[in-house]
C-alpha positions in Angstrom: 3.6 36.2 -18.2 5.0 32.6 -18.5 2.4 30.4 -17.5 4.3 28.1 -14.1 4.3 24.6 -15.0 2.0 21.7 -12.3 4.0 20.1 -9.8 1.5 17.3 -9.7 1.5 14.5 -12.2 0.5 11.0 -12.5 3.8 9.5 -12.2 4.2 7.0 -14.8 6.0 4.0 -14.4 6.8 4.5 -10.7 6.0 2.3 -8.0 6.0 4.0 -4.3 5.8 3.4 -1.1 3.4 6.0 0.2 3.6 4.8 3.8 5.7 1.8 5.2 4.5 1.9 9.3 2.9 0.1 12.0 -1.0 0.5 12.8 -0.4 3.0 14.7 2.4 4.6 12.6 5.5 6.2 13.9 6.5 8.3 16.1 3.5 7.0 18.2 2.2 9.8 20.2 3.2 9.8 23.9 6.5 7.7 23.0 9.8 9.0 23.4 12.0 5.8 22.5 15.2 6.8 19.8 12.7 6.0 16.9 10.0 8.0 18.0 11.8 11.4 18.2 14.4 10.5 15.8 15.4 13.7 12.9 15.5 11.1 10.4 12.7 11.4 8.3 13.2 7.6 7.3 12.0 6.7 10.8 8.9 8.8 10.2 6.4 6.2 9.0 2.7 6.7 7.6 0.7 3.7 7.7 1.2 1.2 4.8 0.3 1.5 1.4 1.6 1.9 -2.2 1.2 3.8 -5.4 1.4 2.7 -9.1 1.7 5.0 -12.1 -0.2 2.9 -14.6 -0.1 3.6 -18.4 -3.1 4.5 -18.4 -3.4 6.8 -14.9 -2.3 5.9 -11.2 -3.6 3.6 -8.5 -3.2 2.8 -4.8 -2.7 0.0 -2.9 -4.7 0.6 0.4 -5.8 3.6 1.6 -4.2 4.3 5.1 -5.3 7.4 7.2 -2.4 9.7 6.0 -3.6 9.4 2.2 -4.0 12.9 2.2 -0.6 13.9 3.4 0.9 11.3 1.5 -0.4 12.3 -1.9 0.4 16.0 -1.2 3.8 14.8 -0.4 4.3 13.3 -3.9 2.6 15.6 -5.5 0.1 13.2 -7.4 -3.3 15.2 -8.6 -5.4 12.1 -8.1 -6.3 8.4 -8.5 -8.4 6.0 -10.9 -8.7 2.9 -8.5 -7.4 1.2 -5.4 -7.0 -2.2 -4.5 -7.3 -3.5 -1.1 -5.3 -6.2 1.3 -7.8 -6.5 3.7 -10.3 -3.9 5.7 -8.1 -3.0 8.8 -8.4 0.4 9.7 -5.0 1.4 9.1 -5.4 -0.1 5.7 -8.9 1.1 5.1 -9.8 4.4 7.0 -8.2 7.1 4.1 -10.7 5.8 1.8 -12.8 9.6 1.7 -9.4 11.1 0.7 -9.8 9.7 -2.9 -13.3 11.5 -3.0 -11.8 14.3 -5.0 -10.7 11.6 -7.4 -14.1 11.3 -8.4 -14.7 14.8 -8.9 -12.3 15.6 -10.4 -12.1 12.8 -13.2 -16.0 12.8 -13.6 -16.0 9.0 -12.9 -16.1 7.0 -10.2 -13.3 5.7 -8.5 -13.1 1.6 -8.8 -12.7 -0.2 -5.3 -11.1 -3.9 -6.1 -11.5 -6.1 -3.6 -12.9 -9.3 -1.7 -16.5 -9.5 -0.8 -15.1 -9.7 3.0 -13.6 -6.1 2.5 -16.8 -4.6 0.8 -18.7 -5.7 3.4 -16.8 -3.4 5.7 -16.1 -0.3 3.4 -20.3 -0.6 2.9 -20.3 -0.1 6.8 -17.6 1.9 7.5 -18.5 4.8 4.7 -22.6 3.8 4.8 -23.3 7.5 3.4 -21.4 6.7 -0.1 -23.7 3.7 -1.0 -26.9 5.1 1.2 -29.6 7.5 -0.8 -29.0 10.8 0.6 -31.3 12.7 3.0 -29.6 16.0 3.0 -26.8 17.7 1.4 -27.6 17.1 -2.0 -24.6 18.8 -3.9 -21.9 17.3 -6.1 -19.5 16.0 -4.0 -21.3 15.5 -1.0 -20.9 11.5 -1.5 -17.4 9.6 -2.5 -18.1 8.3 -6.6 -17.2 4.8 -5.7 -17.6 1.4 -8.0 -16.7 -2.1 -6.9 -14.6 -4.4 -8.7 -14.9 -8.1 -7.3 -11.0 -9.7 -6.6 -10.8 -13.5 -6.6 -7.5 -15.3 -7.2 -7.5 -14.5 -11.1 -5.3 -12.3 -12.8 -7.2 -9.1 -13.9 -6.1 -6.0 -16.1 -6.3 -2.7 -14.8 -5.2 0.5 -16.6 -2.8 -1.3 -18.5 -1.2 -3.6 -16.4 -1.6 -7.3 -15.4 -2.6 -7.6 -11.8 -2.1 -10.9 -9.8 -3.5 -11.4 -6.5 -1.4 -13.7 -4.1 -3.4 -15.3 -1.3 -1.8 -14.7 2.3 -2.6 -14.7 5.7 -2.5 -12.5 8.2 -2.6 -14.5 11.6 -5.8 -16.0 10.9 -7.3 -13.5 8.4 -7.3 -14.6 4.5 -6.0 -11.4 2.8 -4.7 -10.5 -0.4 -1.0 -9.5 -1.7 -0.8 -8.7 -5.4 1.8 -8.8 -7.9 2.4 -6.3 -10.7 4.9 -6.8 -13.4 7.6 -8.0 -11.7 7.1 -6.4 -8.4 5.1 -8.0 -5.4 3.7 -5.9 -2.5 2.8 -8.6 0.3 2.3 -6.7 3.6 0.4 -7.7 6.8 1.5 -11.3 6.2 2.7 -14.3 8.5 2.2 -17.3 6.5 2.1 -17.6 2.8 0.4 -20.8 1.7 2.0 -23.1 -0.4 0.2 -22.4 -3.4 1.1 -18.8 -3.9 5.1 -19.5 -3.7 4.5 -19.7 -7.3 3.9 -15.8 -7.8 6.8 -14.4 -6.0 9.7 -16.3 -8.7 11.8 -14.0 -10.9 10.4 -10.7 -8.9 12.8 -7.6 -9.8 11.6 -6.1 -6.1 9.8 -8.1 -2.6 7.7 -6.2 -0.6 7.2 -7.9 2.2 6.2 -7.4 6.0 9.0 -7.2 8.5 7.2 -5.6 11.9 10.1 -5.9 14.4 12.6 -8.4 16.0 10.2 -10.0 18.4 7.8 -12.8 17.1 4.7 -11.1 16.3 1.4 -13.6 15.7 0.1 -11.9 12.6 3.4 -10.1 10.9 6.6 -11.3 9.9 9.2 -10.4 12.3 12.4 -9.6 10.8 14.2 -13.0 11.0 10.6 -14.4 8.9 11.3 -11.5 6.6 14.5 -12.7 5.9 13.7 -16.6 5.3 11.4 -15.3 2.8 13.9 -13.1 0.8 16.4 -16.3 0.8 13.8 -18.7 -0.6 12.1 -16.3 -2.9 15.5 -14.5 -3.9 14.5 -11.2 -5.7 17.3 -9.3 -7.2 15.9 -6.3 -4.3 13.7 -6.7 -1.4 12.6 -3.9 0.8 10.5 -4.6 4.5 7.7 -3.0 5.3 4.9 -2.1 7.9 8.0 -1.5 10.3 7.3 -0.5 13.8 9.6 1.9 16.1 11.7 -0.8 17.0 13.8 -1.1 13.8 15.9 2.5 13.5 16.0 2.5 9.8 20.0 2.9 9.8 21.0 0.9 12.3 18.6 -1.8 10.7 20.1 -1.7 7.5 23.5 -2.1 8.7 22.8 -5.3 9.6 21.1 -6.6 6.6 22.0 -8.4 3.4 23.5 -5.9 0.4 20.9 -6.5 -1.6 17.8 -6.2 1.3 16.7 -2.9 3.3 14.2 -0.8 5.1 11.6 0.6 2.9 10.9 4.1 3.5 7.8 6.4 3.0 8.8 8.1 -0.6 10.9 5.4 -2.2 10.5 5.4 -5.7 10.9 1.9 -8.0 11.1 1.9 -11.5 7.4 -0.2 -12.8 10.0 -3.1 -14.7 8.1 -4.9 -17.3 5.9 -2.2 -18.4 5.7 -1.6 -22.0 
Protein backbone atom coordinates (compact mmCIF):
# COMPACT_ATOMS: atom_id res chain seq x y z
CA UNK A 1 0.00 0.00 0.00
CA UNK A 2 1.20 3.56 -0.95
CA UNK A 3 2.41 5.12 2.03
CA UNK A 4 -0.08 8.86 2.29
CA UNK A 5 2.17 11.68 2.20
CA UNK A 6 2.19 14.47 5.72
CA UNK A 7 0.06 17.32 5.39
CA UNK A 8 2.24 19.10 7.94
CA UNK A 9 5.47 20.82 6.96
CA UNK A 10 7.63 23.59 8.06
CA UNK A 11 6.63 25.98 5.50
CA UNK A 12 9.70 27.41 4.17
CA UNK A 13 9.95 30.80 3.07
CA UNK A 14 6.43 31.86 4.15
CA UNK A 15 5.50 34.47 6.42
CA UNK A 16 1.83 34.13 8.04
CA UNK A 17 -0.44 35.71 9.81
CA UNK A 18 -1.63 33.14 12.27
CA UNK A 19 -4.03 35.47 14.01
CA UNK A 20 -4.70 39.28 13.17
CA UNK A 21 -7.62 40.15 16.19
CA UNK A 22 -8.32 42.25 19.13
CA UNK A 23 -7.52 41.00 22.89
CA UNK A 24 -10.47 39.52 23.06
CA UNK A 25 -10.54 38.27 19.34
CA UNK A 26 -13.56 38.15 17.15
CA UNK A 27 -16.61 37.28 17.22
CA UNK A 28 -16.52 38.33 20.92
CA UNK A 29 -18.81 36.07 22.77
CA UNK A 30 -22.28 37.62 23.74
CA UNK A 31 -21.96 40.14 20.68
CA UNK A 32 -24.16 40.17 17.86
CA UNK A 33 -22.94 43.38 15.84
CA UNK A 34 -22.43 42.50 11.67
CA UNK A 35 -18.76 41.50 12.50
CA UNK A 36 -19.44 39.24 15.15
CA UNK A 37 -21.82 36.84 13.36
CA UNK A 38 -20.54 37.62 10.03
CA UNK A 39 -20.04 34.09 7.35
CA UNK A 40 -16.92 35.53 6.32
CA UNK A 41 -14.21 33.79 7.68
CA UNK A 42 -12.00 36.98 7.10
CA UNK A 43 -13.95 38.58 9.95
CA UNK A 44 -13.10 35.62 12.14
CA UNK A 45 -9.99 36.84 14.06
CA UNK A 46 -7.58 34.80 16.42
CA UNK A 47 -5.49 36.93 18.57
CA UNK A 48 -2.38 38.30 16.98
CA UNK A 49 0.68 36.67 15.99
CA UNK A 50 2.84 35.49 13.05
CA UNK A 51 4.72 32.55 11.70
CA UNK A 52 8.18 32.39 9.83
CA UNK A 53 9.41 29.41 7.83
CA UNK A 54 13.12 29.87 8.47
CA UNK A 55 15.85 28.03 6.41
CA UNK A 56 16.67 26.30 8.93
CA UNK A 57 13.00 25.37 10.69
CA UNK A 58 9.87 27.72 11.67
CA UNK A 59 9.24 30.35 14.34
CA UNK A 60 6.43 32.41 15.87
CA UNK A 61 5.96 35.65 16.70
CA UNK A 62 3.90 35.60 19.98
CA UNK A 63 2.00 33.02 21.23
CA UNK A 64 -1.68 34.08 21.45
CA UNK A 65 -4.33 31.69 23.18
CA UNK A 66 -5.56 30.07 19.79
CA UNK A 67 -1.88 28.65 19.04
CA UNK A 68 -3.21 25.46 18.96
CA UNK A 69 -6.00 25.92 16.51
CA UNK A 70 -3.95 28.12 14.62
CA UNK A 71 -1.11 25.63 13.89
CA UNK A 72 -3.61 22.81 13.22
CA UNK A 73 -5.11 25.20 10.72
CA UNK A 74 -1.86 25.55 8.76
CA UNK A 75 -0.84 22.43 9.20
CA UNK A 76 2.74 23.13 10.68
CA UNK A 77 4.19 19.99 12.79
CA UNK A 78 5.99 22.27 15.25
CA UNK A 79 8.22 25.24 16.15
CA UNK A 80 12.13 25.93 17.06
CA UNK A 81 11.66 29.42 18.83
CA UNK A 82 9.33 32.32 19.40
CA UNK A 83 10.03 35.82 19.84
CA UNK A 84 7.94 38.01 21.85
CA UNK A 85 6.32 41.85 21.63
CA UNK A 86 5.56 42.22 25.05
CA UNK A 87 3.86 39.80 27.83
CA UNK A 88 0.04 40.65 27.40
CA UNK A 89 -2.06 37.83 27.73
CA UNK A 90 -3.30 37.75 24.40
CA UNK A 91 0.21 37.84 23.18
CA UNK A 92 1.58 35.48 25.82
CA UNK A 93 -1.00 32.92 27.23
CA UNK A 94 -0.55 30.05 24.12
CA UNK A 95 2.88 29.66 25.34
CA UNK A 96 2.17 25.64 26.73
CA UNK A 97 0.89 24.96 23.08
CA UNK A 98 4.58 24.88 21.79
CA UNK A 99 5.39 22.16 24.62
CA UNK A 100 5.10 19.50 22.07
CA UNK A 101 7.80 21.40 20.15
CA UNK A 102 10.04 20.37 22.66
CA UNK A 103 9.25 16.82 22.61
CA UNK A 104 9.06 16.37 19.67
CA UNK A 105 12.47 17.96 18.37
CA UNK A 106 14.38 16.64 21.64
CA UNK A 107 15.50 20.31 22.37
CA UNK A 108 14.23 22.96 23.95
CA UNK A 109 12.25 25.55 22.50
CA UNK A 110 14.22 29.16 22.59
CA UNK A 111 12.01 32.08 24.13
CA UNK A 112 13.66 35.61 22.73
CA UNK A 113 12.74 38.25 24.54
CA UNK A 114 13.16 41.35 27.01
CA UNK A 115 14.01 40.78 30.62
CA UNK A 116 10.49 42.66 31.28
CA UNK A 117 8.69 39.66 29.41
CA UNK A 118 10.66 36.87 31.14
CA UNK A 119 9.91 38.08 34.20
CA UNK A 120 6.25 37.37 33.41
CA UNK A 121 6.47 34.10 31.39
CA UNK A 122 8.68 32.89 34.81
CA UNK A 123 5.31 33.76 36.72
CA UNK A 124 2.84 33.01 34.49
CA UNK A 125 4.11 29.22 33.58
CA UNK A 126 6.24 28.90 37.28
CA UNK A 127 6.01 24.93 36.80
CA UNK A 128 8.37 25.12 33.53
CA UNK A 129 11.42 26.79 35.39
CA UNK A 130 10.29 25.25 39.08
CA UNK A 131 11.93 21.65 40.16
CA UNK A 132 9.12 19.41 40.04
CA UNK A 133 7.27 17.79 43.04
CA UNK A 134 5.17 15.31 41.22
CA UNK A 135 4.58 14.16 37.86
CA UNK A 136 7.92 13.29 36.84
CA UNK A 137 7.49 12.06 33.22
CA UNK A 138 8.78 13.41 29.90
CA UNK A 139 6.72 15.97 29.00
CA UNK A 140 5.30 16.94 32.11
CA UNK A 141 7.26 20.45 31.90
CA UNK A 142 7.48 22.89 28.62
CA UNK A 143 11.56 22.43 27.32
CA UNK A 144 12.04 26.18 27.29
CA UNK A 145 15.54 28.31 26.92
CA UNK A 146 15.75 32.08 27.05
CA UNK A 147 17.33 34.16 24.55
CA UNK A 148 18.01 37.80 25.90
CA UNK A 149 16.54 40.69 23.06
CA UNK A 150 18.14 44.10 23.21
CA UNK A 151 18.06 46.53 20.24
CA UNK A 152 20.82 44.49 18.22
CA UNK A 153 20.35 42.56 15.32
CA UNK A 154 20.59 38.75 16.06
CA UNK A 155 20.61 35.58 13.75
CA UNK A 156 18.22 32.98 14.22
CA UNK A 157 17.80 29.87 12.00
CA UNK A 158 19.12 31.55 9.22
CA UNK A 159 17.78 34.82 9.12
CA UNK A 160 18.77 38.33 10.28
CA UNK A 161 16.41 39.51 13.02
CA UNK A 162 16.01 43.30 13.86
CA UNK A 163 14.14 44.44 16.72
CA UNK A 164 12.39 47.86 16.36
CA UNK A 165 11.61 49.66 19.57
CA UNK A 166 7.81 50.80 19.94
CA UNK A 167 5.39 51.77 22.30
CA UNK A 168 2.44 50.60 23.24
CA UNK A 169 0.56 53.49 25.18
CA UNK A 170 3.08 53.66 27.80
CA UNK A 171 4.65 50.18 27.57
CA UNK A 172 8.18 49.85 25.75
CA UNK A 173 7.63 46.78 23.47
CA UNK A 174 9.32 45.34 20.67
CA UNK A 175 8.48 45.06 16.77
CA UNK A 176 10.95 43.13 14.71
CA UNK A 177 11.97 43.23 11.19
CA UNK A 178 12.92 40.24 9.02
CA UNK A 179 14.27 40.53 5.64
CA UNK A 180 12.38 42.88 4.27
CA UNK A 181 9.21 42.48 6.13
CA UNK A 182 8.24 44.29 9.50
CA UNK A 183 5.61 43.01 11.96
CA UNK A 184 4.89 46.10 14.39
CA UNK A 185 1.62 45.26 16.23
CA UNK A 186 0.27 46.74 19.52
CA UNK A 187 1.84 50.10 18.65
CA UNK A 188 0.81 53.84 19.05
CA UNK A 189 4.02 55.74 18.82
CA UNK A 190 7.06 54.73 17.07
CA UNK A 191 10.05 56.73 18.38
CA UNK A 192 12.08 58.56 16.20
CA UNK A 193 15.00 56.38 16.20
CA UNK A 194 13.45 53.28 14.78
CA UNK A 195 11.89 55.14 11.49
CA UNK A 196 15.21 53.96 10.32
CA UNK A 197 14.16 50.11 10.19
CA UNK A 198 10.86 50.29 8.36
CA UNK A 199 12.74 51.99 4.77
CA UNK A 200 12.61 49.76 1.65
CA UNK A 201 10.17 47.12 3.50
CA UNK A 202 8.59 44.71 0.65
CA UNK A 203 5.41 44.29 3.29
CA UNK A 204 4.23 46.71 6.82
CA UNK A 205 2.62 45.00 9.45
CA UNK A 206 1.33 47.38 11.37
CA UNK A 207 -1.56 47.85 14.09
CA UNK A 208 -4.80 49.38 12.84
CA UNK A 209 -7.50 48.50 15.97
CA UNK A 210 -10.51 50.49 14.71
CA UNK A 211 -11.76 54.06 13.57
CA UNK A 212 -12.01 55.57 16.94
CA UNK A 213 -8.83 56.91 18.70
CA UNK A 214 -7.62 54.24 20.87
CA UNK A 215 -4.70 55.27 23.65
CA UNK A 216 -2.44 52.28 23.08
CA UNK A 217 -3.22 51.19 19.20
CA UNK A 218 -3.20 52.83 16.07
CA UNK A 219 -6.54 53.62 14.91
CA UNK A 220 -6.98 53.27 11.34
CA UNK A 221 -6.45 56.97 10.21
CA UNK A 222 -2.61 56.47 12.41
CA UNK A 223 -2.29 53.29 10.43
CA UNK A 224 -2.57 55.06 7.46
CA UNK A 225 -0.04 58.12 8.25
CA UNK A 226 2.35 55.42 8.87
CA UNK A 227 2.00 53.55 5.48
CA UNK A 228 2.34 57.17 3.60
CA UNK A 229 5.58 58.00 5.47
CA UNK A 230 7.03 54.59 5.50
CA UNK A 231 5.70 53.66 1.88
CA UNK A 232 6.16 49.81 1.54
CA UNK A 233 5.35 48.41 -1.78
CA UNK A 234 2.30 46.28 0.51
CA UNK A 235 1.00 46.99 3.95
CA UNK A 236 -1.55 44.94 5.65
CA UNK A 237 -3.37 46.22 9.36
CA UNK A 238 -3.52 44.19 12.03
CA UNK A 239 -4.86 43.45 15.58
CA UNK A 240 -8.34 44.58 14.02
CA UNK A 241 -11.29 44.65 16.24
CA UNK A 242 -15.10 43.96 15.17
CA UNK A 243 -15.50 47.32 14.10
CA UNK A 244 -13.66 47.10 10.68
CA UNK A 245 -15.78 44.44 8.39
CA UNK A 246 -12.90 43.18 6.48
CA UNK A 247 -14.66 44.03 2.99
CA UNK A 248 -16.25 46.91 3.59
CA UNK A 249 -12.78 48.16 5.07
CA UNK A 250 -10.92 47.38 2.18
CA UNK A 251 -13.04 49.15 -0.08
CA UNK A 252 -12.14 52.14 1.29
CA UNK A 253 -8.43 51.82 1.42
CA UNK A 254 -5.44 52.56 -0.70
CA UNK A 255 -4.79 49.83 -3.79
CA UNK A 256 -1.79 48.94 -2.49
CA UNK A 257 -3.02 48.72 1.64
CA UNK A 258 -5.66 46.05 3.21
CA UNK A 259 -6.98 44.03 6.00
CA UNK A 260 -4.74 41.30 7.08
CA UNK A 261 -6.46 38.16 7.63
CA UNK A 262 -5.76 35.04 9.82
CA UNK A 263 -4.11 32.56 7.02
CA UNK A 264 -2.42 35.11 4.66
CA UNK A 265 0.53 33.75 3.36
CA UNK A 266 3.70 36.29 2.23
CA UNK A 267 6.49 35.19 0.35
CA UNK A 268 9.87 35.54 3.08
CA UNK A 269 11.62 38.28 0.19
CA UNK A 270 15.30 38.47 0.73
CA UNK A 271 15.92 34.98 1.86
CA UNK A 272 18.61 33.17 0.17
Amino acid sequence: MQQESNIFSERPGEFITMGTGTSVGIPIFGCDCEVCTSPNPKNQRGRTSVYIGAPEGGFLIDTPPELRLQMLRENIPWVHAVLYTHSHADHLFGLDDVRISGYRLEKSVTLHCEEIVEQQIRRSFNYAFEEPTHNLHHMSRPRLDFQRVTLEPFDLLGLRIQPIRLMHGTLPILGYRINDIAFCTDVSHIPEESWQYLEGLEYLIIDALRIKPHPTHFNLEQGLEVVERVKPRRAYFTHISHSLEHEETNASLPEHVELAFDGLSLPLTGTK
